[in-house]
N, C-alpha and C positions, 0 to 999 in steps of 0.2 A: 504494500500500500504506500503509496506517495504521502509523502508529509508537507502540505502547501499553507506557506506562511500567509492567513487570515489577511492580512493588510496589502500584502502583493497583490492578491487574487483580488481585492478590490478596485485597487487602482487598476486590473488588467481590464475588470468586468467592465468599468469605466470607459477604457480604450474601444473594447470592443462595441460598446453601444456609439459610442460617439465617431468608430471608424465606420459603422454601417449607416449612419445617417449621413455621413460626407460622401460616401460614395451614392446613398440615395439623393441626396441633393444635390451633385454633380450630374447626376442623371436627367434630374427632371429643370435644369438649367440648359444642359446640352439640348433637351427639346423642346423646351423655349427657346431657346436662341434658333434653332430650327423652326417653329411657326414663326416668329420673325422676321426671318431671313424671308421667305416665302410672301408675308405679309407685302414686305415690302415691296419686293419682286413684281408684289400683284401691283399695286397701287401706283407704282412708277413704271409700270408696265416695259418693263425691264424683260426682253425676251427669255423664256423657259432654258434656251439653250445656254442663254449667256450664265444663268445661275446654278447651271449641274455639279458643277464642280465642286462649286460650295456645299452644296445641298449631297451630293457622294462623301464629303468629309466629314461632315458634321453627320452624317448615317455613320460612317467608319467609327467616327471617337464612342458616339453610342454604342456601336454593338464592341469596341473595346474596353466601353464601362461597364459595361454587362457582364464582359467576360472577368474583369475586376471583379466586379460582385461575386461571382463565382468561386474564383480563390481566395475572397475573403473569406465565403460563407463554407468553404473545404478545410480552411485553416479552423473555424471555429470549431468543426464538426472536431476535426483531432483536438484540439483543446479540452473539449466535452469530455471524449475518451480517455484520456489522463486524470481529467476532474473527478470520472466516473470510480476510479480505481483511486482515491483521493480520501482524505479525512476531509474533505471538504463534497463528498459525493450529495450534501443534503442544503448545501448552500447557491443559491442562486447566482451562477457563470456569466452574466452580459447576456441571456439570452432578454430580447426585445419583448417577448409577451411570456413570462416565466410560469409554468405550472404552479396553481396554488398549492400552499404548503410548504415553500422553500425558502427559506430565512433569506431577506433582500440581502445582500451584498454583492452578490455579483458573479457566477462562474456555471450556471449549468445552459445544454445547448441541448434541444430535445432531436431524436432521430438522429442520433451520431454513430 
């Protein structure tokens, strides 16, 4: 059994909620600046073709924050699995909507 120092795991639970929100709100910036772009496009009637490239890049960063999210959310999943096998198996890991009954501080991840 792992022995994980109570105050660590907090400050990690911490990271870990506050890294998932920055990669969610990098996301939903990238597609705003994407209806924007488009917006505009329209309105200054700015031909289709001339805006592709933009509108291809700002697809690209999206589905590379996606794919972020992904290795964020694989990182946590192993973090859980260490948690799980932990003296701290019954305290709450940074998971964003945490099972009732789990002391808030911070470290468990469900489906790991």
């Amino acid at each position: 059994m792992h022995q994980i120092n109570y105050n660590k795991a907090e400050k990690l639970a911490v990271d870990i909620r506050a890294t998932h929100e920055s990669i969610d709100d990098a996301l939903a910036n990238v597609a705003t600046l994407t209806s924007s772009v488009l917006e505009v496009c329209r309105v200054s009637e700015i031909h289709p073709a001339k805006s592709q490239a933009v509108i291809v890049e700002l697809a690209g960063g999206l589905t590379k924050l996606a794919d972020a999210r992904g290795g964020f959310l694989g990182a946590h999943r192993q973090i859980a699995k260490v948690q799980r096998d932990s003296n701290l198996q019954e305290v709450d890991f940074g998971c964003l909507n945490p099972p009732s009954g789990l002391a808030p501080a911070g470290l468990h991840v469900v489906n790991g």
